[in-house]
Each structure stands twice: as structure tokens, then as C-alpha cells.
C-alpha positions as CSV (number, residue, x, y, z in Angstrom):
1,X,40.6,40.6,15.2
2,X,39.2,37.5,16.3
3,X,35.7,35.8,15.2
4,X,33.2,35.0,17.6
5,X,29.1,34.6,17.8
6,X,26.0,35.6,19.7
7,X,23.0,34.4,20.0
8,X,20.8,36.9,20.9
9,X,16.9,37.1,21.5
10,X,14.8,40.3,22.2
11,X,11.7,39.9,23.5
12,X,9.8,43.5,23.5
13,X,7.8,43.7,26.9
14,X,4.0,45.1,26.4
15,X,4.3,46.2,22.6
16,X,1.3,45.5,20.3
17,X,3.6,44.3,17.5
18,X,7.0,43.1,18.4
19,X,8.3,42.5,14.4
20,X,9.2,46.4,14.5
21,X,11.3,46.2,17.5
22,X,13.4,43.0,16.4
23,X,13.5,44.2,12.8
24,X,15.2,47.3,14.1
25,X,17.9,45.1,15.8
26,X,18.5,43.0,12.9
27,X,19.0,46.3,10.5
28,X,21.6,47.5,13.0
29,X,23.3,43.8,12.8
30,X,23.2,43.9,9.2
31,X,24.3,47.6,9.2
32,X,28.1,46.6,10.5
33,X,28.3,44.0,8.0
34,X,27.9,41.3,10.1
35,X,27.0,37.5,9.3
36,X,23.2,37.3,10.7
37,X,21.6,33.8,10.7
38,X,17.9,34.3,11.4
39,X,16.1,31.5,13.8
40,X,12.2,31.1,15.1
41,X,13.6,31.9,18.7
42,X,17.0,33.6,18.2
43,X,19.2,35.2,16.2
44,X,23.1,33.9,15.4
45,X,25.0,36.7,14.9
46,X,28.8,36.4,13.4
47,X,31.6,38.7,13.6
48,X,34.6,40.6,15.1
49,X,34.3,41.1,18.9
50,X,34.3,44.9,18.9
51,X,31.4,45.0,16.0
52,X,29.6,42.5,17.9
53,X,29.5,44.2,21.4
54,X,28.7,47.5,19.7
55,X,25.7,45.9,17.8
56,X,24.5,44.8,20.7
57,X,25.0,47.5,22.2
58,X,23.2,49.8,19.6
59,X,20.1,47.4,19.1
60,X,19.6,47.3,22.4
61,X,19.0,50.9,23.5
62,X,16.9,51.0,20.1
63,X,14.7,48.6,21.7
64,X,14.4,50.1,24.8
65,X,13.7,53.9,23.3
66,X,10.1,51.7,21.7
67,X,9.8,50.6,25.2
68,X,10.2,47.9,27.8
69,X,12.4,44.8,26.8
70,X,14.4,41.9,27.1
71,X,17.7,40.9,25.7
72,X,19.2,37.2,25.9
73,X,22.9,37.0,24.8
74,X,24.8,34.1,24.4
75,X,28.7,34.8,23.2
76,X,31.0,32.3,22.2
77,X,35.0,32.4,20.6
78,X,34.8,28.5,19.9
79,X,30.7,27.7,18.6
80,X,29.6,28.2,16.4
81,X,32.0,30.3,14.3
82,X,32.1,28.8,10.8
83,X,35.4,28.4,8.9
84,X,35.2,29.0,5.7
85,X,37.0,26.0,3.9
86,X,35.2,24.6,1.1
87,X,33.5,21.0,1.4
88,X,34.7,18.4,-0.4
89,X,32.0,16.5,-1.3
């Protein structure tokens, strides 16, 4: 299964504390094993496609049973998806 990447940002809509509603989506990223790369605006997640889209899929309609919100997704095959040969520095 190929790699690929998404940059995703949830922004909850009219919640009094938002950390609940994005630390729900980063426990379902985590959940399928995938390689999450926190950010101040965004979230790099890393993966197969089919655990990706499902993620996504899952943390979104988390989110929305809290409430109102918005989800930004950015998917890529080709950036940035690490390889993982060792530097030689």
C-alpha cells in the first residue's frame, strides 16, 4: 500500500474549549498507528491511504457529534512523505 500525507486542521465552531475536540482527532490518528507530527496550526499525518481516509473519516464525525466544525485537508503521494534511509552525516 502506498504512503502518503495529510495535513489536516479542525477548527471547532462555537465550543468553549477546542483542545477536547482536536485531542479526540489526534487519539483516533494515533489509534491506527499512524505517523502524527503535531504543528501550532496543523497536523501532518503519515500513512497508508486507506488508514488515512478512514481517520479522517472517523475524527471527523467525532468532531461534529461535540458540535459545529471545520476540517482543512491537504493530501499528498509525493510531500512530504519521509523515507526512511539513514543520514549520513
Amino acid at each position: 500500500m502506498p504512503r502518503i500525507s495529510a495535513q489536516v486542521s479542525l477548527y471547532p465552531l462555537l465550543h468553549e474549549r477546542r483542545s477536547p475536540v482536536i485531542d479526540e482527532a489526534m487519539e483516533e490518528f494515533r489509534r491506527l498507528r499512524l505517523e502524527v507530527r503535531p504543528g501550532i496550526m496543523s497536523t501532518l499525518v503519515i500513512g497508508s491511504e486507506e488508514l488515512i481516509f478512514s481517520a479522517l473519516r472517523e475524527a471527523f464525525r467525532k468532531a461534529s457529534r461535540r458540535g459545529k466544525v471545520v476540517m482543512v485537508v491537504t493530501v499528498s503521494n509525493a510531500c512530504p512523505v519521509p523515507t526512511h534511509r539513514s543520514s549520513s552525516k
